[in-house]
C-alpha positions in Angstrom: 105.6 74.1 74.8 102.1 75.6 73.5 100.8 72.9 76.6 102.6 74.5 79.2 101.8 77.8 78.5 98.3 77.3 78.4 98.5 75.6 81.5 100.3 78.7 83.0 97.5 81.1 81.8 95.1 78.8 83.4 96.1 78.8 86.8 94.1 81.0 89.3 96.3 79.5 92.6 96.7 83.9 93.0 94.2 85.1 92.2 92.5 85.5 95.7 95.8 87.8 96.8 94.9 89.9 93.9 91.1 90.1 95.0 91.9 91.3 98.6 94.7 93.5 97.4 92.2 95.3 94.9 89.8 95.8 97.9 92.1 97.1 99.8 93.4 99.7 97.6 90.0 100.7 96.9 89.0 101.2 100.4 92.4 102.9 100.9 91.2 105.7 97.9 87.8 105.7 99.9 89.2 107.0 102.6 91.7 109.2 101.6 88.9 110.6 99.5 87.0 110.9 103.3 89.7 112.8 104.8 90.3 115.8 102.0 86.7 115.6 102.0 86.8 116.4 105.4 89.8 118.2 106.0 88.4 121.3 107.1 85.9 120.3 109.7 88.9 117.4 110.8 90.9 120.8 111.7 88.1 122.9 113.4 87.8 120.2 115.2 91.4 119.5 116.6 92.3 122.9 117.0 89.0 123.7 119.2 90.2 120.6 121.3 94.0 122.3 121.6 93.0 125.7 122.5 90.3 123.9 125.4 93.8 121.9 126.8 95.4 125.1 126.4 93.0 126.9 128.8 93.0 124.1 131.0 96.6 123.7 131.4 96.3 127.4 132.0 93.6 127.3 134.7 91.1 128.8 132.7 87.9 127.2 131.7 87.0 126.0 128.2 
């Protein structure tokens, strides 16, 4: 019994799932991190590219 536990702890066949799935989560947290970093200038940004297509659809220039 004690033998087959032991051999159970020892097995790493896994283990390089759990190693990509830890990277991934991290670089998931990095950028989320990014984008409320960056929130604000992300919006300047989309809403000066609306109101331009705006104008345009308008006939106006940007």
């Amino acid at each position: 019994m004690l033998h087959s536990i032991l051999r159970l702890l020892r097995d790493d066949q896994g283990q390089g799932f759990v190693e990509y799935g830890l990277i991934l989560a991290l670089v998931a947290v990095l950028l989320i991190t990014a984008m409320v970093a960056l929130r604000s200038g992300l919006s300047n940004v989309f809403n000066k590219a609306t109101d331009c297509m705006n104008k345009a659809a308008q006939g106006q220039g940007c």
